[in-house]
Each structure stands twice: as C-alpha cells, then as structure tokens.
C-alpha positions in Angstrom: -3.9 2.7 -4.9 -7.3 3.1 -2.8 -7.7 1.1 -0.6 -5.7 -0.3 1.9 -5.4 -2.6 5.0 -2.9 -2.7 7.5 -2.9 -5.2 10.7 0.3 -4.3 12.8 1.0 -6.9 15.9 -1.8 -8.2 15.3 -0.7 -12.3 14.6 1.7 -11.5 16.9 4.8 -8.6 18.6 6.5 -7.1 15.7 4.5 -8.2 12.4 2.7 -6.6 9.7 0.5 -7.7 7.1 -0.7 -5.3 4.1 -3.5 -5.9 1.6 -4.4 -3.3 -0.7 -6.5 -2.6 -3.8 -5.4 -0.1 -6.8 -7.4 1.6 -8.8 -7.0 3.2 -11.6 -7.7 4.1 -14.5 -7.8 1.0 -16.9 -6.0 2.9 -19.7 -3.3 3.7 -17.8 -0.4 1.3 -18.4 1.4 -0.6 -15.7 3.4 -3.6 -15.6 3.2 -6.5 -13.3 5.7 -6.8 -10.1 9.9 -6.6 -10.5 12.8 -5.3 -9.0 12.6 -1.6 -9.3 16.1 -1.2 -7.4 19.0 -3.5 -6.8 20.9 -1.6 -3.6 18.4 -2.5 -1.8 16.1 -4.3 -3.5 12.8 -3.2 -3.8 10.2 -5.2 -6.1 7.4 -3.8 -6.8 4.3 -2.9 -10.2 5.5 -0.5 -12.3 3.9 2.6 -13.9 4.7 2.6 -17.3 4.3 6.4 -17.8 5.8 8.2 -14.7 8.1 5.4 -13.9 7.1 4.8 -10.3 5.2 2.5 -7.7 2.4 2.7 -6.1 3.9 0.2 -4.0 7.1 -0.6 -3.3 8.0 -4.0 -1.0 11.9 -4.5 -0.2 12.7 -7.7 3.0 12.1 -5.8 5.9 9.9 -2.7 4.5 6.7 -2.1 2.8 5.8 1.5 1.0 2.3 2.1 -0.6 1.0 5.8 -2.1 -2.6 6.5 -2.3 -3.8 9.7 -3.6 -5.4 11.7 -1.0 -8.3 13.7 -1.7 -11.6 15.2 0.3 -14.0 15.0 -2.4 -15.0 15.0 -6.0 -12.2 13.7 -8.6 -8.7 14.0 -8.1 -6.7 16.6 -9.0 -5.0 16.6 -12.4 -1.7 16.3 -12.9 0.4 19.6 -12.9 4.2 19.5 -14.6 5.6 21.8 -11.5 5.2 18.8 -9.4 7.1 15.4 -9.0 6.0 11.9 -9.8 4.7 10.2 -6.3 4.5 6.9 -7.5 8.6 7.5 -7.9 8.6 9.3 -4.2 7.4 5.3 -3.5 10.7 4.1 -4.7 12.9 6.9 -3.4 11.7 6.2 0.6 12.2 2.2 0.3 15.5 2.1 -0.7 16.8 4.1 2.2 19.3 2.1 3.7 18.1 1.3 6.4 13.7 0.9 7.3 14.5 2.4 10.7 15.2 5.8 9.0 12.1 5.5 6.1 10.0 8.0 7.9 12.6 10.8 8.4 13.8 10.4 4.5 10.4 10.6 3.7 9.6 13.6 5.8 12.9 15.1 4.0 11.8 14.6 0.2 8.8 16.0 1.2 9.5 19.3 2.6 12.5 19.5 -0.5 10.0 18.8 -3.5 6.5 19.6 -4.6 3.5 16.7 -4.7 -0.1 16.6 -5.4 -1.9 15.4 -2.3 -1.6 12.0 -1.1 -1.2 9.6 1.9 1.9 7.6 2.2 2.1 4.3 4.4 5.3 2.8 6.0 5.3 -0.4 7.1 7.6 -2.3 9.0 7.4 -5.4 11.7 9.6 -2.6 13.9 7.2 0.3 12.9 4.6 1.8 11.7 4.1 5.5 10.0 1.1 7.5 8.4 2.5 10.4 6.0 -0.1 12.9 5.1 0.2 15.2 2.9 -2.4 18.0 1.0 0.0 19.8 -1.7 1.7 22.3 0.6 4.3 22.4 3.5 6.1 19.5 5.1 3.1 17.2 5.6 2.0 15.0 9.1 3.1 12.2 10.0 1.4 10.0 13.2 2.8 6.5 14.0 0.3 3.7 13.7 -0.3 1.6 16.7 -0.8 -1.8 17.2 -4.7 -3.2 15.5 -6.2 -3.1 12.5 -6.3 0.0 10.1 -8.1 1.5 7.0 -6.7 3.9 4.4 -8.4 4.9 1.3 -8.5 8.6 0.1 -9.2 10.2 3.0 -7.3 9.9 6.5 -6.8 7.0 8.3 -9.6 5.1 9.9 -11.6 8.1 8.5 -15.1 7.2 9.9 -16.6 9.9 6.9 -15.4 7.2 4.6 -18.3 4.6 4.1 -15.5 1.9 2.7 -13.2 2.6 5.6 -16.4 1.7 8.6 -17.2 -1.0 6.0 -14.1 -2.5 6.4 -13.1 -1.5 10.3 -16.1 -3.1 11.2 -15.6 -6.7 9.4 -12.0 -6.7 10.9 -13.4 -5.6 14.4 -12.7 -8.4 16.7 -10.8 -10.4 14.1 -8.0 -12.0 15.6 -5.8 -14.6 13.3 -3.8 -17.0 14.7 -1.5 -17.3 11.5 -0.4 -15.4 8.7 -2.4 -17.3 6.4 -5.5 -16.7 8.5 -4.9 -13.2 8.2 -4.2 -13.2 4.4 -7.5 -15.1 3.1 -9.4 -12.9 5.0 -8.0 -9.9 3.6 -8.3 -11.7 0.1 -12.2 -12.0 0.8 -12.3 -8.1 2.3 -10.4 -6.9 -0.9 -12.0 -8.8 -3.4 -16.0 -8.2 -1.8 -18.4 -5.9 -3.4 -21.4 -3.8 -2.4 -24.3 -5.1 -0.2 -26.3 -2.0 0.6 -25.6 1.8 0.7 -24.0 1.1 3.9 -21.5 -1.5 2.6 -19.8 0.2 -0.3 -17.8 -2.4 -3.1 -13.9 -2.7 -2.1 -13.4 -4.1 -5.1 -14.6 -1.4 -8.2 -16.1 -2.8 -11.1 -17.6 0.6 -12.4 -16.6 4.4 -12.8 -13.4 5.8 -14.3 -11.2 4.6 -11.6 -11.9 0.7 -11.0 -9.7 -2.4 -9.6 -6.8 -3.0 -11.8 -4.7 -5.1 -9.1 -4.2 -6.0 -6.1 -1.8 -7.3 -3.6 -0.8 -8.3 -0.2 2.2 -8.5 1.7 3.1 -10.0 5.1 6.7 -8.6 6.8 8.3 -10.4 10.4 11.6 -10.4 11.9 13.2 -13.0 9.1 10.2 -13.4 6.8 8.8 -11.3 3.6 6.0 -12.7 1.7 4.2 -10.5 -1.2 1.5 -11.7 -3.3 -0.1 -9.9 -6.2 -3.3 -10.4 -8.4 -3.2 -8.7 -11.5 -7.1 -7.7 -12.3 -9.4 -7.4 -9.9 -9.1 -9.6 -7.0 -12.3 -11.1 -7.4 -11.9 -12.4 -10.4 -7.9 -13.4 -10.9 -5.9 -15.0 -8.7 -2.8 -14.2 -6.0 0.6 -15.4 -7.7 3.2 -15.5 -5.2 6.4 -12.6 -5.9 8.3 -13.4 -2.5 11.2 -14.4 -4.5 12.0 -11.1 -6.4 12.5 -9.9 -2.7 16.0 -11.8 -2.5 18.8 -10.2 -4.5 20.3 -12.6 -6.8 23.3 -13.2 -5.2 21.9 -13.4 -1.9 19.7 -15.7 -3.1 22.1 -18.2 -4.8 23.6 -18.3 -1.4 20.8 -19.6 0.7 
C-alpha cells in the first residue's frame, strides 16, 4: 500500500474514515477481501505468497502497512526478516483495539522487519508506527484532521503526492460519511495535472494501482469498501458484511 488517507473526527467526535491505494507489483498475486481471522474477525485482501495483509479491517479497528522508504526502490526482500503484511494481521486481532498500539510496539522490538509505516485506526484513537529496519521503531498519535501517508512520514511535505493531496482536503469539511467517502473515491482514483500534482492513482512503472479501498469506523458502525483494479477504472463493492462473525451475524 502507498498511499493513504486518514480523516480522524473530522465528520464528527470519535470517527474515522480511511481511503487508501496499493500498489504493487501487478505480478504479484493477491486475492480479493475475506476473513483472515475468526477470534476476532479481521477481513481483509490477501497476499497470496507471504500470507498477509496490507490491510487488515476488524468492527472497531482498522490496520494498513505501507512500506516506508526515503528514496529510490524498495529494498528487497531479505529471509532473516518476517513478513509485514502478516505483522498487519497479528496487531488487529489483539483483543481489544485499545491495546493495538502497545502489541504492535511489542512485535516490533521482538522480531526483525524491512522498513515500513504502520497506521492504527480507531474512532477512540489514532497511532503512527514508524519504523526503518532497526530498533523498536516511533510511534506519535495522530490528532484530530486530515492526514497523508505514502512512503515517507506522515504529512511529509518532501512528498509531492502527500502536498497534492493535503492541499485538496484542506478546508474540506463533510457533513456525512458519504460526503467524505466520494471524495476520497475522486482523490484516490485522480491522476497527474502538472509536475506539481503527481497521479494518486499509478498507471505506469513497476509498482502501479492494483486496488484500492476505503473504510469508515464510529462507535457502532464499520463500513469497508474495496475496488479491485485501479480505482479509476473499477468500481467500490461493499465488504461490510464479512466484518460480522457468522454467528453474530445470524443473531442480529
């Protein structure tokens, strides 16, 4: 995943909405959004040959990974060093999402990863996990507002797609959930208008758009929509009702 927007409080006290582009390599297999764990459930795309997420959405909880470089192309894959995609599943299913951000600082300081930046989302909270290969990492809570990630760090004004997209969202105040949601559809599915407007959406290069998705989290409601392809071209199919376990579900 790299890109991502995150709007905490900003329909109203404790919500949080999440849109976010991955891209990837094309070749790369990945399957389309389902329950990665029961106890809690956690839904979420799938990569086929590491086994883990690059996003991970559970009722109450959202976790996304981006790979987290400075420059150039990312670093390639070393065997001493776990999976992140399956870090992704291992902080959403802490029991509870009050206590994502210290299991996540945990795993991090107990196993070895290649650099990335880790996002916790929650209508309670907010977090920002850095980390560059070595040591225990940074973490900084997110305040209230709007917020860009994308391989660098957050609302990293270096980053020509991160002031792109800070400055369309500056001033932007939705009333609604759905307000907010089509215009982060528009934001993640635009593409380049000038050297100082970079494409959100990648059509070109080794790493280009191969999904998308956006998810909404309040008090008592979890939405999460996904487009598989690039968001431009391919619409949003709704996967809110993966986010009920089965028997929770036959119950309401």
């Amino acid at each position: 995943m790299c890109t991502l927007i995150l709007g905490r409080d900003v329909v109203g006290p404790r919500t949080v909405i999440l849109g976010a582009n991955r891209d990837e390599d094309p070749t790369r297999p990945a399957e389309t959004p389902r329950a990665l764990r029961e106890r809690p459930r956690v839904v979420g795309g799938r990569d086929v040959r590491a086994g883990g997420t690059w996003l991970a959405v559970r009722e109450g909880l959202a976790v996304a990974m981006l790979n987290r470089r400075d420059g150039g192309e990312p670093a390639a894959p070393r065997a001493d060093r776990r999976s992140r995609g399956l870090l992704t599943i291992d902080v959403a299913t802490v029991p509870e999402p009050a206590d994502a951000i210290d299991h996540a600082r945990t795993l991090v300081a107990r196993d070895r990863y290649a650099p990335f930046s880790l996002v916790l989302a929650s209508p309670a909270s907010c977090w920002w996990l850095s980390h560059d290969g070595d040591g225990p990492g940074r973490s900084v809570e997110v305040p209230a507002g709007w917020h860009v990630l994308t391989h660098m760090d957050l609302d990293d004004d270096r980053e020509l797609r991160t002031v792109r997209l800070m400055r369309e969202l500056d001033g932007f105040r939705p009333r609604t959930a759905e307000q907010a949601t089509e215009r982060l559809r528009a934001l993640l599915g635009s593409h380049e208008a000038g050297a100082a407007n970079p494409a959100v959406c990648l059509h070109q290069g080794r790493m280009v758009t191969v999904s998308s998705s956006l998810v909404w989290l309040a008090e008592s409601e979890a939405r999460y929509l996904h487009a598989e392809g690039r968001p431009c071209e391919n619409p949003f199919v709704d996967y809110s009702r993966l986010l009920a376990s089965p028997a929770s579900a036959k119950n309401r």
